[in-house]
N, C-alpha and C positions, 0 to 999 in steps of 0.2 A: 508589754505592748502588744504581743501578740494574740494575747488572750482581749486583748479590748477591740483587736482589729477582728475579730473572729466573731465577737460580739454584733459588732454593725453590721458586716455581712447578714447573720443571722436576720437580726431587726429588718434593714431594708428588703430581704428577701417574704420575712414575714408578713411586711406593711406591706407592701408592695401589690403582694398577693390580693389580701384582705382588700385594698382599697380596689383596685382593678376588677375584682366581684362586684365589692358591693356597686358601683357606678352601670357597668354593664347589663344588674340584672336586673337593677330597679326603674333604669330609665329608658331599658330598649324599644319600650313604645314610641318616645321622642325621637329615637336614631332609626326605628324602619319608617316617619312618615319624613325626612330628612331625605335617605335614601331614595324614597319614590317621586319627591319631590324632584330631586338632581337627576332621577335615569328619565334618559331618550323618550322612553314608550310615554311618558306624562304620569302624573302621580296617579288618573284613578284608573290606566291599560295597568299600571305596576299594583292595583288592590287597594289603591285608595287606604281606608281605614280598614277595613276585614283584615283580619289575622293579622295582626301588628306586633303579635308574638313570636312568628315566624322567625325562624334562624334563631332563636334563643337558646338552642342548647351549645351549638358552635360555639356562638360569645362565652356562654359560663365558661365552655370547657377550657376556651382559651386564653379569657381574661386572665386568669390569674399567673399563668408563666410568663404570660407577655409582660404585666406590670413587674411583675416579680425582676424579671432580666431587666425591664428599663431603668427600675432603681437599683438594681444593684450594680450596673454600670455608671448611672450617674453619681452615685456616692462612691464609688470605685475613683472615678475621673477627677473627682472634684475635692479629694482629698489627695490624688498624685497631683493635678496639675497646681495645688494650694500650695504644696511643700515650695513651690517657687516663687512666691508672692507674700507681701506682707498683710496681716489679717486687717488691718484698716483701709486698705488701697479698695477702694469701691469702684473704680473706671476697673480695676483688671479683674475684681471680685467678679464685676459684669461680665467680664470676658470669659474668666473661667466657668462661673455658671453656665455661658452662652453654647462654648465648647464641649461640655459634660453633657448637655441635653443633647447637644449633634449627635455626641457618640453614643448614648444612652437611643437614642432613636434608630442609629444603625441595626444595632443591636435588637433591638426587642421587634423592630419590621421583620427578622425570620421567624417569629413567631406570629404577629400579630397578621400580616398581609397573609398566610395561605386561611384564618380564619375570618378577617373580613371580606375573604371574597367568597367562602361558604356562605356566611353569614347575608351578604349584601343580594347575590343571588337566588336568596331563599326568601328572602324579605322581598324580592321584584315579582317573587310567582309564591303567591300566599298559600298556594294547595301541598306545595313539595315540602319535603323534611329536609332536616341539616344531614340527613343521612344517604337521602336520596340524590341531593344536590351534591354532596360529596364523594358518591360512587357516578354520576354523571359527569363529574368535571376530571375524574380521573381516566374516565372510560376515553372519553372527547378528546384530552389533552397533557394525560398523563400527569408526572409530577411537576411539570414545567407550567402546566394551568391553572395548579395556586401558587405560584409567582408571579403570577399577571398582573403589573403595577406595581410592581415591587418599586423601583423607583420612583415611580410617580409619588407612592405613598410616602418613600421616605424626601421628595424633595416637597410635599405638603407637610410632613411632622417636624424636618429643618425647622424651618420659618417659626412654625409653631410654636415648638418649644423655644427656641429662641427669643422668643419675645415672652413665653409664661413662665418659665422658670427665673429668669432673674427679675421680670415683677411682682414673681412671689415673694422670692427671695427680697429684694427690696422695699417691697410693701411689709413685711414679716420685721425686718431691721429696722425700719421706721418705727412702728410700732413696740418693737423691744424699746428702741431710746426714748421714745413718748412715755412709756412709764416705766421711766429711771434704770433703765438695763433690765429688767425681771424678766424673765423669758415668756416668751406669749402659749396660751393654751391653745388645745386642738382648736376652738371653737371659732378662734382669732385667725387662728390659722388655715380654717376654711371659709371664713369671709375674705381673705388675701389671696385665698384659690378660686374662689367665685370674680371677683374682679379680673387677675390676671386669665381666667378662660375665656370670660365673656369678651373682653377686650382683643385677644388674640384668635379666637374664634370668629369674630366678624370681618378682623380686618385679611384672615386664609378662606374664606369662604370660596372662592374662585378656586383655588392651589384643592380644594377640599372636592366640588365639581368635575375638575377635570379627572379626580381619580377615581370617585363612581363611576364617571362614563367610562375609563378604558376597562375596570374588573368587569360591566356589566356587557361592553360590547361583545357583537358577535363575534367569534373567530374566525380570523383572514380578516377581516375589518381592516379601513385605516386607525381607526379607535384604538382598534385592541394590540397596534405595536406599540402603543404606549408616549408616544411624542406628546408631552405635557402644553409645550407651544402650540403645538398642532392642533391638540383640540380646544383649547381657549383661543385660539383664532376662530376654532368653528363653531362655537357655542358662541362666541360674537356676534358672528354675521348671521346666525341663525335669530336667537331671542335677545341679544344686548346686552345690556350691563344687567338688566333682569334677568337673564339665564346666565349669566358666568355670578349673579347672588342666589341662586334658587337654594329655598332652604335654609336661608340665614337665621331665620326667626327660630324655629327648632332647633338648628345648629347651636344657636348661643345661649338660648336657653336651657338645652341638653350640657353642652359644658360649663355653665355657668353653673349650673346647677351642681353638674360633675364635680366641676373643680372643687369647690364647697366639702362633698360628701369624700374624692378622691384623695384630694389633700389635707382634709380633717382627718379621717381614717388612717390613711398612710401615719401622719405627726402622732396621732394618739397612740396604735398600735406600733409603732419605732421606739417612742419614749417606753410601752411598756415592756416592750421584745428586750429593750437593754438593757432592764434590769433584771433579769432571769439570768 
């Protein structure tokens, strides 16, 4: 038993990796015109299209610890919290999948927020490097200035995954029963990542808004203490239901896409990590 639970560890750590690259570095162009579309300044004071590459090396470097900790928490969660449920009960299946993403989001937010706030600041001023934006944000605000949105970020990933891991997972189950139990291939399994992103990507796009604007705002701001109400009040009364959607279109396109390539990748390389 112990050698098979060592096993998975492994696998989720290796998929996790793999999948969290490849998404981040093929589709960064869709995520900085996203970004410029959601910051303050308007999408073309933020560079419009020019350098749409920008903050690409943050991402790589940090994609893959960040996915790597998300799955290995969630399949960590989701095989303790299983041991107390029966494997057919699909209302609490839901629940624990629901559960395993919350805490799988905690978790992988200390990695992922100090690199998407490099990242998202380097993307708003196309001429800076991830390196330069990196010693600017520590110069300014030390090590507490890439945690800016910490929260924010993790009650937009909440929701999130909330709602895409167990329509994966459910759409995946479906699917298995549609032909006869056989278990579904990667391929199946990133068209049920493609649905559940796109779907859960349009309906956090607001929850997604409010937390480009507090990484991006100034410091001392009211933006930048982070009140998630706060600023979805003021992106309200400012542009409307069309500035709390800015960027939807790329948004779910990029995760839809994402999810596709994230959750194919992750199911491929997991099946093949286990068996080594």
């Amino acid at each position: 038993m112990a050698e098979t639970t060592a096993v998975n560890y492994k696998a989720a750590l290796l998929a996790g990796g793999a999948a969290g690259t490849s998404v981040d570095v093929i589709l960064f162009p869709l995520d900085t015109i996203k970004t410029r579309l959601q910051s303050e300044a308007g999408f073309r004071t933020s560079g419009g299209f020019r350098g749409v590459y920008s903050g690409l090396f943050s991402a790589a470097l940090g994609s893959a610890p960040s996915a790597a900790m998300f799955f290995l928490a969630y399949e960590t969660s989701k095989k303790s919290l299983g041991s107390f449920t029966a494997a057919k009960d699909k209302r609490r299946s839901a629940a624990i999948h629901m559960a395993s993403a919350s805490i799988a989001e905690v978790a992988a937010c200390l990695v992922r927020v100090p690199v998407e706030v490099v990242k998202q600041r380097t993307q708003t001023l196309s001429t800076a490097s991830s390196f330069s934006t990196f010693k600017k944000t520590l110069q300014a605000e030390g090590i507490g200035g890439f945690y800016r949105g910490y929260f924010t970020t993790v009650f937009r990933e909440i929701p999130f995954s909330m709602m895409q891991f167990p329509l994966w997972e459910f759409l995946k189950s479906g699917w298995t029963e549609h032909q006869g139990g056989e278990p579904i291939a990667a391929w199946q399994s990133s068209v049920c990542g493609a649905l559940a992103g796109g779907t859960s990507a349009a309906l956090t796009t607001p929850l997604d808004v409010a937390k480009t604007r507090v990484m991006l705002a100034e410091r001392g701001s009211m933006e930048a203490q982070g009140h998630m109400t706060t600023v979805l009040k003021q992106v309200a009364s400012e542009k409307g239901l069309q500035g709390l959607f800015a960027g939807i279109v790329p948004r779910v396109m990029w995760i839809s896409i994402g999810g596709a390539i994230f959750l194919g990748v992750y199911e491929k390389v997991r099946i093949a990590a286990s068996s080594l």
